[in-house]
N, C-alpha and C positions, 0 to 999 in steps of 0.2 A: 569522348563521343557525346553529342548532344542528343538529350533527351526528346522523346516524340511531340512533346505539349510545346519545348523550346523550337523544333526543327517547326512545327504548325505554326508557330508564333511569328517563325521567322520570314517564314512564308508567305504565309500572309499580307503582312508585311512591304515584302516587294512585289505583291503583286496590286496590290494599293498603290504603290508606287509608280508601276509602271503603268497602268491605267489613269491614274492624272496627268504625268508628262505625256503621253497619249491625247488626252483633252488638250492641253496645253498650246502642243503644236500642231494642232487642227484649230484653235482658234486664233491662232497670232497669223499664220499662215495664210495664204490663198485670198482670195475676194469672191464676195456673193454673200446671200442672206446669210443672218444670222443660224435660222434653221437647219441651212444646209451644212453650216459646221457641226453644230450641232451633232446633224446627222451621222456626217461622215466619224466627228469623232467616235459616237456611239458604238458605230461598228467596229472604229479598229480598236475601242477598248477593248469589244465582246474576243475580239483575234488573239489580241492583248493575253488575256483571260485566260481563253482556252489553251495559250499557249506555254503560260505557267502552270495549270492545271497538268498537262501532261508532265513539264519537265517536276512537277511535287510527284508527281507520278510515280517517274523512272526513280528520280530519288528517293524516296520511301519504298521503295522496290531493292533499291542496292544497299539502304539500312539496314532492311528485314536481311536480308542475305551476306551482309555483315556481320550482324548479330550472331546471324545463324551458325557461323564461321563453318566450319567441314560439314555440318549436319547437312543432309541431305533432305531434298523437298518431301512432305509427309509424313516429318520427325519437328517434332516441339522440342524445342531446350530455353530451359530459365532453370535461375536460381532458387535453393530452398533452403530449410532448416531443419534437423533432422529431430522428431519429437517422440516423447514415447506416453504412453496412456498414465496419467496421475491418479495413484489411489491414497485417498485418506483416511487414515486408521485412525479413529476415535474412540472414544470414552463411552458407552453407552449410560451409566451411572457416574452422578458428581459424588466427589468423594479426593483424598489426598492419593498423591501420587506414591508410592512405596518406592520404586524403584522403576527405573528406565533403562533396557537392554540391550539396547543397539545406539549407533551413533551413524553419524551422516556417512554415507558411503559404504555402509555395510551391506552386502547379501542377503538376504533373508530369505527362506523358508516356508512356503505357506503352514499352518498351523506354528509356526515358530512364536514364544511367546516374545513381546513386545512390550509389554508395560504390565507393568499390577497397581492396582490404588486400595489401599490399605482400609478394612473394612470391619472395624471394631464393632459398629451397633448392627451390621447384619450378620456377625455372628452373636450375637447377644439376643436378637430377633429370630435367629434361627433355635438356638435354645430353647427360647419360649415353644415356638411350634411343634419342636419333638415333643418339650413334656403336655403339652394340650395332645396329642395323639395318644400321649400315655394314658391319660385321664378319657378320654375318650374310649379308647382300647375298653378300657376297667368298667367303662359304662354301659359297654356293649356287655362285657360278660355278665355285667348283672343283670341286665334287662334278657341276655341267653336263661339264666338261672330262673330269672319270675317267670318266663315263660314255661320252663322244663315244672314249676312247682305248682302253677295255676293249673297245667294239662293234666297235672299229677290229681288236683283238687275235683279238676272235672268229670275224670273217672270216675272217678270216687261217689262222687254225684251223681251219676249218670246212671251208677248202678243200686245206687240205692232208690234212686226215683225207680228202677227199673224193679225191684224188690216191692216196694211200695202198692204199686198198680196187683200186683195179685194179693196182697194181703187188704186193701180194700177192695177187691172182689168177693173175697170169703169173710169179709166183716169182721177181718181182726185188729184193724187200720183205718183209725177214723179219720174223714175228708179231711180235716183241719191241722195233722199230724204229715198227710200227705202233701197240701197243701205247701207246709211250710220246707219238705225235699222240694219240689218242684222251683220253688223260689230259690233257695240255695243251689239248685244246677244252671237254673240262669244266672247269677250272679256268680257261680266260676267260671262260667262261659263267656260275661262280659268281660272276668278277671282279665282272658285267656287274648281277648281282644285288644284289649288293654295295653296286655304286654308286648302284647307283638308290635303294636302299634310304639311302644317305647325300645324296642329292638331297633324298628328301621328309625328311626327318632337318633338311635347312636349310630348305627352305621352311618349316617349321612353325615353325624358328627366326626366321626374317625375320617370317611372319606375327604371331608374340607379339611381337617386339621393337617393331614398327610401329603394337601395338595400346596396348604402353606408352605410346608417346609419344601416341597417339589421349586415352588415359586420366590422363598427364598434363598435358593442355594442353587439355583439359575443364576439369579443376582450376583450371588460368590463366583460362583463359575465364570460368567461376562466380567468382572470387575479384573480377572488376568487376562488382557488383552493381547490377542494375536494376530497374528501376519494373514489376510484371508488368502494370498497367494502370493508367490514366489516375486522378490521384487530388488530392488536397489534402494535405499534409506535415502534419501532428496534432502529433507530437513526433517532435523529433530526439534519441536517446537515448542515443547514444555521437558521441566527437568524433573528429577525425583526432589519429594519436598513441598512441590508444588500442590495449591487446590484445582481443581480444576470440574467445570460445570458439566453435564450430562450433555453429549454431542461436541465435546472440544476436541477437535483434533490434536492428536498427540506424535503423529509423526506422517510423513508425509513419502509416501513409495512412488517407485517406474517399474512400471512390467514392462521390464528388457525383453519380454516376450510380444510385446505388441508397438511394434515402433516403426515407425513410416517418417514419411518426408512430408512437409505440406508447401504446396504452390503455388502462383499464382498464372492462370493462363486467361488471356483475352477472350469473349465471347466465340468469334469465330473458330478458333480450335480446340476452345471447353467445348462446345459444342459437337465435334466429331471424335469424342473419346468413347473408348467401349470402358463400362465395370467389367474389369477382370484381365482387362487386357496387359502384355508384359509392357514394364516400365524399366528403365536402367539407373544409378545413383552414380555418382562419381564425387567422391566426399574432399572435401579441401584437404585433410589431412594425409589421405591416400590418393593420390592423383591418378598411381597406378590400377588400382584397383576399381572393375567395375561392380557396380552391387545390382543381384536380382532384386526387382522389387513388380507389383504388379499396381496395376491401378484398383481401387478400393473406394474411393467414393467421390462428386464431384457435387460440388454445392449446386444448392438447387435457386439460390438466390445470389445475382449477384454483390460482390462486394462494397461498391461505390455505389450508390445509388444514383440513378439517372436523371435528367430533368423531364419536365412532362411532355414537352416537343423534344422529339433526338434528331438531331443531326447526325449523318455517317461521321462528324468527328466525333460527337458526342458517343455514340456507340463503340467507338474505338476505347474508352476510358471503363467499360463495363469489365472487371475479371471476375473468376469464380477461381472460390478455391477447390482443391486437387489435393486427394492425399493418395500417396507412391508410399503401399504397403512394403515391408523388405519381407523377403521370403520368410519364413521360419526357421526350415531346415543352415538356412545362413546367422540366425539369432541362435541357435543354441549352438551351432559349432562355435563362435567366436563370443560367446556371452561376455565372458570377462571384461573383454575388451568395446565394449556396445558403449555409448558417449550420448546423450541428447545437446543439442545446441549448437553441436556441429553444421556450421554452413557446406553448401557445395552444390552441385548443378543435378535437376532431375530432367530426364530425359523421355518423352510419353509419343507414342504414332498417334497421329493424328488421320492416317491412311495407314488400315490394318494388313493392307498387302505392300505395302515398306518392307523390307527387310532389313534387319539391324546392320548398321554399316561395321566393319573388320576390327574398329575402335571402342566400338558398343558392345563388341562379344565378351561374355562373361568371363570375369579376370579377376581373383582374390588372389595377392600377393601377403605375405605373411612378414616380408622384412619391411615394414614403412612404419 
């Protein structure tokens, strides 16, 4: 079947053609002015013209509904390829690779672990941190201790200044003996300040040293790399052995749970799709089988880009892609068996009061 840009071409074409032989025999023809040939051919070019325009007409009329083959008017069918969402599971930390636990084509698990990269200096780093907490720890109790012995100092002080004040009222206690309590209960008062002030001094010490080690054993923890959700192994891309830098992907997943079809449809019936609306798949490999799928998204820019003046042919060459969600409830009953790259034909209303024709009605066959 020839393609639309070759049928345009062709047509073209002849009808070039048949507009000159047109000229041709209006000029060889008849007697009188020049003009008047002139004239006359002009017009039977324009008859010419219009006469091939209709028959491009009908015939791109009977392509489109070739194409279309059984589908019925207000049904889109084109070919597609069936994709599922890629996730990359990388390395958040550089570091060697220890070991690598899956291989291409395996299932995986979310939280399933994936890789480990072997991590000598942040356990050696982590060591250090515990014992700075220890040291830490010891310096908070000491500076608890000065505290609990300056308060002790204060009393003491406080009450002998307090003794004081009546034995120099009765002249048994001279200013200058008094004097010198009052200076020593300020000075275990400042002690008292002192130490408190070297208390929170440790705690803030304990608390960063307890945060390092929170901070380096994240790092441990991220360095055994897992599956963030349930998927299909695509490619394994680094081996155990290997070094490998912070952000290197180490394996390469499909969420068999998020797989559609992607399309391509022409302006004119990209443009009369509903989000949301039922779509149908019919996959190469299953012929029998029809697959629920709905429509899910439809580009908002077209594909090919345009020229700055369009032409209705030129308009014909705009597509947008189209992705034909599969249902869910059809991804987990048949997960196992879920394939990407598979070709085959999606099926979308373009007139949502269509009704699916008797061949379109939902059909899982289980022996193909």
């Amino acid at each position: 079947m020839l393609k639309p840009t070759r049928n345009r071409r062709f047509f073209n074409m002849s009808t070039a053609a048949l507009i000159a032989v047109a000229i041709l025999v209006f000029l060889i023809a008849g007697e009188g002015r020049a003009d008047d040939h002139f004239g006359a051919a002009a017009r039977a070019a324009s008859k010419v013209e219009k006469t091939v325009y209709e028959f491009n007409k009908d015939v791109g009329s009977w392509i489109e509904r070739f194409r279309r083959g059984d589908v019925p008017e207000g049904i889109a069918k084109t070919n597609g390829r069936i994709e599922a969402t890629e996730i990359d599971v990388s390395s958040k930390y550089a570091g060697r690779l220890e070991t690598v636990m899956v291989n291409e084509g395996d299932n995986v698990k979310g939280g399933q672990v994936i890789a480990r990269i072997s991590s000598p200096e942040y356990e050696a780093q982590l060591q250090t941190a515990q014992a700075n907490v220890l040291v830490a720890s010891n310096a908070l109790a000491a500076a608890e201790a000065k505290i609990a012995q300056a308060k002790a100092d204060l009393i003491y002080a406080n009450g002998d200044l307090e003794r004081g004040k009546a034995l120099v009222d009765k002249g048994w206690l001279t200013k200058q003996m008094y004097d010198q309590r009052v200076d020593r209960y300020n000075t275990d008062a400042a002690a008292v300040e002192a130490a408190v002030g070297q208390r929170d001094a440790a705690k803030s010490a304990v608390t960063a040293a307890q945060a390092e080690v929170r901070r380096i054993d994240s790092i441990i923890t991220d360095l055994t790399i897992i599956s963030p959700r349930d998927g299909r192994v695509q490619y394994r891309i680094h081996r155990s052995g290997e070094v490998v830098n912070a952000g290197t992907r180490i394996v390469q997943l499909l969420d068999l749970n998020d797989v559609y079809m992607t399309i391509y449809l022409p302006a004119a019936q990209a443009g009369q799709l509903t989000i949301g609306d039922e779509a149908r798949l019919i996959l190469d490999p299953y012929p029998n089988s029809v697959i629920p799928a709905y429509l899910s998204f439809v580009a908002t820019e077209a594909q090919f880009t345009p020229k700055m003046v369009e032409t209705a042919a030129e308009r014909e060459k705009l597509f947008f892609r189209v992705k034909l969600q599969v249902e869910p409830k059809v991804l987990t009953k048949y997960y196992g068996r879920v394939k990407t790259g598979i070709r085959g034909m999606g099926f979308v209303r373009t007139d949502p009061a269509v009704s699916w024709p008797s061949n379109l009605e939902v059909r899982l066959s289980h022996g193909e």
